[in-house]
C-alpha positions in Angstrom: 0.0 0.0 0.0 1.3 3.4 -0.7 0.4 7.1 -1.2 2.5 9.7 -3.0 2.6 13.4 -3.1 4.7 16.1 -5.4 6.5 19.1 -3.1 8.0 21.1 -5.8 10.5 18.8 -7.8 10.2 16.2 -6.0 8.2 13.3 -5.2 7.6 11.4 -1.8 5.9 8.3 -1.9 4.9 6.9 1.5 4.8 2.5 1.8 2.9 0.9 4.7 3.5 -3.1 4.4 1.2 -5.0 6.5 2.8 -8.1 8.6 1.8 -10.4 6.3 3.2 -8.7 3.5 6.2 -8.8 5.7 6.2 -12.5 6.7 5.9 -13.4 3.2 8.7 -11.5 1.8 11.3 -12.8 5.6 10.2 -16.1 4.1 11.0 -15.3 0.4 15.0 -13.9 1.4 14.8 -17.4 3.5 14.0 -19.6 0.5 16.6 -17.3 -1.9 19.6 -17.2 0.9 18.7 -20.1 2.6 22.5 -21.8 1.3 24.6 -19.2 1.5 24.8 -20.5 5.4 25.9 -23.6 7.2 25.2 -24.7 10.4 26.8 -27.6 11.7 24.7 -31.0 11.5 22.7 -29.6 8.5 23.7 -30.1 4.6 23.9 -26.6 3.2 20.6 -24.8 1.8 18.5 -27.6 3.8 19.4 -25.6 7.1 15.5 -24.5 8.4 14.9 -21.2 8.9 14.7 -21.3 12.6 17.6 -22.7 13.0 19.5 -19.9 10.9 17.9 -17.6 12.9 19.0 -19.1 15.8 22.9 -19.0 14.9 23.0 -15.3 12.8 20.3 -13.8 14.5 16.7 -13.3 14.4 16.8 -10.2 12.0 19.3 -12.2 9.3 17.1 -11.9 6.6 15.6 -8.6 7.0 17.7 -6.2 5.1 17.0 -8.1 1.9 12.9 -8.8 2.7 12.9 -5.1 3.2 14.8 -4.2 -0.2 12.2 -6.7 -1.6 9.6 -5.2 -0.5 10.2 -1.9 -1.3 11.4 -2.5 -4.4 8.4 -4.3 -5.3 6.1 -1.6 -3.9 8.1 0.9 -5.8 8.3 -0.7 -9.3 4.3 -1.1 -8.6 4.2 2.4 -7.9 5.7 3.5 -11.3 3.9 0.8 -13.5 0.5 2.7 -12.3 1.7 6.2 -12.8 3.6 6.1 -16.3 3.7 10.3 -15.7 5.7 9.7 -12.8 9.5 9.8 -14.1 12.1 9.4 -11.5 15.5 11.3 -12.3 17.4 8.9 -10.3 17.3 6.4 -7.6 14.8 7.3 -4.3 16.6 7.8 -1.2 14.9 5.3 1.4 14.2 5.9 5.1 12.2 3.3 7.8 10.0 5.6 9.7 8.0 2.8 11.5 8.7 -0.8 11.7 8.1 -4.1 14.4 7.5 -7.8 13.1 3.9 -7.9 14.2 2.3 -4.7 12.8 4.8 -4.3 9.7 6.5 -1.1 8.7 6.3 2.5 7.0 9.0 4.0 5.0 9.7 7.0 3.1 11.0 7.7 -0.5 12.4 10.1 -1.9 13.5 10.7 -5.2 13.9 14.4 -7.8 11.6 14.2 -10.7 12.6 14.5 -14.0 12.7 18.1 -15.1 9.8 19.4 -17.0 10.0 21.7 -19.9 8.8 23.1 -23.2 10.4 22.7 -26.8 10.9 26.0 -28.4 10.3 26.6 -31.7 12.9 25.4 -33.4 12.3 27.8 -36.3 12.8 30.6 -33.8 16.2 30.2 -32.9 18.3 32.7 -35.1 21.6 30.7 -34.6 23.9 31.3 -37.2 26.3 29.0 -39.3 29.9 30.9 -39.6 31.1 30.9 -43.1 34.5 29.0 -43.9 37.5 31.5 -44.7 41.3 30.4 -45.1 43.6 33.1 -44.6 47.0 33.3 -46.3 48.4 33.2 -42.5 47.0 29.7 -42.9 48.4 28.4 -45.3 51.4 29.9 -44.9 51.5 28.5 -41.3 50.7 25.0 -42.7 53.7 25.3 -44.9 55.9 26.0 -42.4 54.4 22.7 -40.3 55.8 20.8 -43.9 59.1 22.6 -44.0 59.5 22.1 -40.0 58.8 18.2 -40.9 61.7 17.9 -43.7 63.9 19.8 -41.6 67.8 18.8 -41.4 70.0 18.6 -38.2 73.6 19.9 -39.1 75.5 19.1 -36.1 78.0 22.1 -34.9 81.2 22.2 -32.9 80.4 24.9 -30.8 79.0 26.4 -27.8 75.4 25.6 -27.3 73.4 28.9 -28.1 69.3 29.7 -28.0 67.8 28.4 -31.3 70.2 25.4 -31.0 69.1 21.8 -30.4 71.3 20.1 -27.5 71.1 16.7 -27.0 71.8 15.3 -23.3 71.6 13.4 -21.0 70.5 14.1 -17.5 69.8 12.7 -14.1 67.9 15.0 -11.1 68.7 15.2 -7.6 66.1 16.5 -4.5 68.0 16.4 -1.5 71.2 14.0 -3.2 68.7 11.2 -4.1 67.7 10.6 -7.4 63.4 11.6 -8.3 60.9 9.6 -10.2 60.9 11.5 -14.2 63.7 13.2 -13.6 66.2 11.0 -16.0 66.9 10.5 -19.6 69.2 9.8 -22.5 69.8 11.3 -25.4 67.0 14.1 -25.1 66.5 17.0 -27.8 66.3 20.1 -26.4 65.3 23.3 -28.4 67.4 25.9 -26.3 65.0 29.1 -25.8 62.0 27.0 -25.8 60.8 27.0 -22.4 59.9 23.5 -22.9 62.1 22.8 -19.4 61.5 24.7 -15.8 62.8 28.0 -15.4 66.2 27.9 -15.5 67.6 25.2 -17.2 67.9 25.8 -20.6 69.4 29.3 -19.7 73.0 27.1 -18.3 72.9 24.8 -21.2 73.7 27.9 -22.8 77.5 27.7 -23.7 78.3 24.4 -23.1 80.3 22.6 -25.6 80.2 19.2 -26.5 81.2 16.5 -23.6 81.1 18.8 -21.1 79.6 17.7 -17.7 77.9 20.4 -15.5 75.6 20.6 -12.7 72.5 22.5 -13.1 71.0 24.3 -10.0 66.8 24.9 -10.6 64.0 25.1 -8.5 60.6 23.8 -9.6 57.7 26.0 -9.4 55.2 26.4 -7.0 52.0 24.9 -9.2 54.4 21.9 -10.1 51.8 19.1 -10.7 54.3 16.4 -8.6 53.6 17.2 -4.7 57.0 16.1 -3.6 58.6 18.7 -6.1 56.7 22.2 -5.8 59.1 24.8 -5.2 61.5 22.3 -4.5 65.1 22.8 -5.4 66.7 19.9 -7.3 70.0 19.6 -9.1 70.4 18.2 -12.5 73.7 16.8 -13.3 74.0 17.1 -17.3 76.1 16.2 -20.2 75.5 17.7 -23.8 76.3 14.9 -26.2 75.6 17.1 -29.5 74.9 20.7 -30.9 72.8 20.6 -33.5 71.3 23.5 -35.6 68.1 22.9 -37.4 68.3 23.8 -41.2 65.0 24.2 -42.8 64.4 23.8 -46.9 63.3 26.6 -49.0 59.3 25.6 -50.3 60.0 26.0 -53.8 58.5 23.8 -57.3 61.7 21.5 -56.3 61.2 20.6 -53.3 57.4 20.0 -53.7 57.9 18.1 -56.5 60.6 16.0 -54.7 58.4 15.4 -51.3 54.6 15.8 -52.5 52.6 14.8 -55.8 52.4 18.0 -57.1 54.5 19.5 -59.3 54.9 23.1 -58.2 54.3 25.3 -55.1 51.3 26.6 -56.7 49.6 23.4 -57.1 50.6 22.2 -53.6 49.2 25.4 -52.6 46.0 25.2 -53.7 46.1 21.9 -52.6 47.0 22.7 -48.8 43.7 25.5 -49.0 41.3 22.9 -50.1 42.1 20.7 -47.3 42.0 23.4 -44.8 38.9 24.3 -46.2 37.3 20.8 -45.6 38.5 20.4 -41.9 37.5 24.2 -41.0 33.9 23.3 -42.3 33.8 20.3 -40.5 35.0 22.1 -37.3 32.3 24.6 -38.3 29.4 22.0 -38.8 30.4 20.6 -35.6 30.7 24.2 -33.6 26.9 24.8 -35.7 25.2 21.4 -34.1 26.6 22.2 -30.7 25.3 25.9 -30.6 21.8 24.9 -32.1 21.5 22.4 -28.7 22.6 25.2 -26.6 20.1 27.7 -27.8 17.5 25.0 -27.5 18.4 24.1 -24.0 18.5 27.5 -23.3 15.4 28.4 -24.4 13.6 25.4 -22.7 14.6 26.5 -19.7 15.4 22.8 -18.2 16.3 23.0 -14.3 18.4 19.7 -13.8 18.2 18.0 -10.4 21.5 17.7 -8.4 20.9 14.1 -8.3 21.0 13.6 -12.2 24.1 15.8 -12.1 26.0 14.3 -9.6 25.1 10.6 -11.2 26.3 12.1 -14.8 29.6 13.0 -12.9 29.8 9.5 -11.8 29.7 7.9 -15.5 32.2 10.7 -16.9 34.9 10.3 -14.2 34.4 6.3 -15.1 34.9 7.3 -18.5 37.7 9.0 -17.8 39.5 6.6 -15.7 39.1 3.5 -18.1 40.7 6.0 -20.8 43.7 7.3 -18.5 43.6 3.0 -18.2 44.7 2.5 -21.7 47.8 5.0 -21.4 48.7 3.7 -18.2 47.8 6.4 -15.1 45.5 5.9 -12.6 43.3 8.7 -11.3 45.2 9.2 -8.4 48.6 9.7 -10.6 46.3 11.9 -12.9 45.1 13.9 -10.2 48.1 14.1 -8.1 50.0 15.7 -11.7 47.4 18.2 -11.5 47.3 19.2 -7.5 44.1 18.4 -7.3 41.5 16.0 -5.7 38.6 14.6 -7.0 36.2 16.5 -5.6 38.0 19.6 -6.9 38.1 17.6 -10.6 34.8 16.8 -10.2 33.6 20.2 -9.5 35.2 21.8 -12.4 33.3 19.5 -15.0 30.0 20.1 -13.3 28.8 22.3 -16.1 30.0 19.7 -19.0 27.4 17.1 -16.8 24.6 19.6 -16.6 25.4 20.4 -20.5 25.3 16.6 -21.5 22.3 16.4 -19.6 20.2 19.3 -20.8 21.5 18.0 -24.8 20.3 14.4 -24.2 16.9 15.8 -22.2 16.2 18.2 -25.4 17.3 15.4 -28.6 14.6 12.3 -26.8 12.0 15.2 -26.9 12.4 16.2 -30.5 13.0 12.8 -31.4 9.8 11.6 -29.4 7.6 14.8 -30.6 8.4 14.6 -33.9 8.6 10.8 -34.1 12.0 10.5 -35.6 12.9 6.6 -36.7 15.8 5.5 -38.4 15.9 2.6 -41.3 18.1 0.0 -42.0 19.3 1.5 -44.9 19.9 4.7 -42.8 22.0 2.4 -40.5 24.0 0.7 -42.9 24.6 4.3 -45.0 26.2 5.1 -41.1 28.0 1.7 -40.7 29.3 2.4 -44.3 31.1 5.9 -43.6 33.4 3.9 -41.2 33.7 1.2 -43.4 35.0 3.3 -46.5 37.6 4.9 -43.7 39.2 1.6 -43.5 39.1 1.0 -47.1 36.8 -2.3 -46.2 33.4 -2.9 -48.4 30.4 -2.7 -46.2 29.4 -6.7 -45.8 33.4 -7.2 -44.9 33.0 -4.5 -41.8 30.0 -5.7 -40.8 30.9 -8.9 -40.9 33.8 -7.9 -38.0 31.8 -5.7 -36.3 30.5 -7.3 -32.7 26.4 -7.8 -31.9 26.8 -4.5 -29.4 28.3 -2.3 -32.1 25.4 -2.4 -33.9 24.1 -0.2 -31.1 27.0 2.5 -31.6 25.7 2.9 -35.6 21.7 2.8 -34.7 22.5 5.6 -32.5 25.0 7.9 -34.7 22.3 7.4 -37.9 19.7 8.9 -35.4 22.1 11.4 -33.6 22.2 12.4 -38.1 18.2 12.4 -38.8 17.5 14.4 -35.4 20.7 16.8 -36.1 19.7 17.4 -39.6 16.0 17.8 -38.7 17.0 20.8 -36.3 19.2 22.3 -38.9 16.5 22.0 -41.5 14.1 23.7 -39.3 16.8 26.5 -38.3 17.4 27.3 -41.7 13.8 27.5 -43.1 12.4 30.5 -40.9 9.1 30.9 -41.1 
């Protein structure tokens, strides 16, 4: 039996389960638990109930007859009022409770937030045109030059511009410190790339020379045991090196590229600038049409949903860190923070993803968006031509839960496509 009342955003629904109810579901955790324990003289899950009861205590099975209960009274709740949408799981409190008259509990749960589409031919958000700049392109030459560049070793004194290569070992208080050795580095003297310091006493060094370098690391270092620490890095420059870059002329891009002159690789190097800043574009466009259309909803999210959208992204997070070897702990001690800090800081990305998902299921459910197979497979078949594989081959490797990935990027298309259309076609 239960009753349920709304305060604001939330809803409270109230349980009373008679004794009966109760005895039935003590005697239901009995009959599921029952050989989990062993009492000595019985064969295990043929142990009577009194006799359990006896040994663990009269109240052994109540914490899961209660969680049966109320889970049963709750999912009963919910099947009977469909309008009824929990954001997240109630919070549960015993108010009354004895073996003989039964018990009362409380629970408490944020609803899910309710809000109004706008019209989505009313939300003036503009596309930015694609434009490639000569700074550009000229930057994007330099990137190729920079990649063909030559290393003409020197015999000389190490000066800013120069590449060094060393070998060092650091010292905090005379004992060596975790990431503070290597072999055969390049180091771009005037860089920055090391802490304060450094670099600037590599400076005139010559070739076999041995010196100790006196730095202190900075007081936002992300290792603990190093901020404003001073260390001592005992060095040896093994090479001097001075980067020689080619001249971009019809030679060299017919030597390195398939073009034939500058011109051609030119044009070339604009065209596929052009593609990736429209894609960036298209991307930037999608995002800001959800925005405006969260926005405009006015969708208050519920701490609870935020908090359990925090949960899944910092799992996220940590199986990727996972895959290149950190831990969150390692991650978080680089940083000098701690998690709830971390957490705190993405709490706006978790409202964000929530409001986006809250406002696509409504247009998709309002305007009755579906997908076909033929819209899957056109999906399926974008990553398939990526990997230079037919369609039937890649599909044939794909596993049975991919399939799932491709259903939802052909809809995450339709419903992305449907906004735009809508955007664009003003009334």
């Amino acid at each position: 039996m239960y009753n349920f009342e709304q305060k604001e955003k939330q809803g409270i629904l109230n349980v009373k389960i008679s004794s009966e109810e109760w005895g039935k579901a003590v005697e239901h955790s009995y009959e599921r638990n029952k050989s989990k324990y062993s009492v000595q003289g019985f064969r295990k899950g043929k142990v009577p109930r009194k006799v359990i009861e006896q040994n663990y205590g009269d109240t052994v099975f109540f914490d899961d007859a209660f969680d049966e209960v109320i889970s049963n009274e709750y999912s009963k709740f919910l099947q009977e009022n469909p309008k009824v949408v929990p954001a997240g799981h109630p919070h549960v409190d015993m108010n009354k409770f004895t073996v003989d008259a039964g018990l009362e509990a409380v629970l408490k749960f944020d609803l899910m937030p309710e809000f109004n589409l706008p019209n989505l031919t009313e939300l003036n958000v503009k596309k930015k045109k694609v434009k490639i700049t000569d700074e550009q392109i000229a930057h994007e030459l330099e990137t190729t030059r920079a990649a063909h560049a030559r290393y003409v070793e020197e015999e000389k004194p190490a000066e800013n511009g120069d590449f060094a290569t060393i070998d060092f070992v650091g010292y905090l208080n005379g004992e060596k410190f975790e990431g503070g050795e290597a072999e055969n580095y390049r180091l771009e003297l005037g860089s920055h790339t090391f802490i304060e310091g450094f670099e600037e006493q590599v400076v005139g060094m010559k070739k076999g020379e041995q010196k100790d370098l006196n730095v202190t690391f900075p007081e936002n270092y992300g290792a603990e045991n190093l901020k404003g620490k001073p260390v001592v890095f005992k060095v040896t420059l093994k090479k001097v090196e001075k980067k020689v870059l080619p001249e971009i002329d019809d030679k060299f891009v017919s030597d390195t590229t398939e073009f034939e002159t500058l011109e051609e690789y030119k044009k070339s190097v604009k065209e596929n600038l052009a593609k990736a800043e429209e894609e960036r574009i298209e991307r930037d466009y999608e995002v800001d049409l959800l925005d405006a259309i969260a926005e405009k909803s006015g969708i208050e999210v519920p701490n609870s949903m935020i908090e359990h959208e925090l949960h899944h992204m910092i799992e996220d997070f940590e199986h990727r860190l996972s895959h290149q070897g950190m831990t969150m702990d390692n991650y978080l001690s680089y940083l000098g923070k701690t998690l709830d800090e971390f957490k705190e800081e993405r709490k706006l990305d978790a409202e964000k993803n929530i409001k986006t998902r809250l406002v696509l299921q409504r247009i998709i459910s309002e305007n009755e968006i579906t997908i076909t197979e033929q819209e899957v497979d056109d999906s399926i078949n974008d990553y398939a031509s990526r990997y230079q594989m037919t369609l039937e081959d890649f599909k044939k490797a794909m596993r049975p839960e991919d399939y799932a990935f491709f259903e939802n990027n052909a809809i995450m298309t339709k419903v992305l496509n449907f906004i735009k259309e809508k955007n664009e076609n003003k009334k």
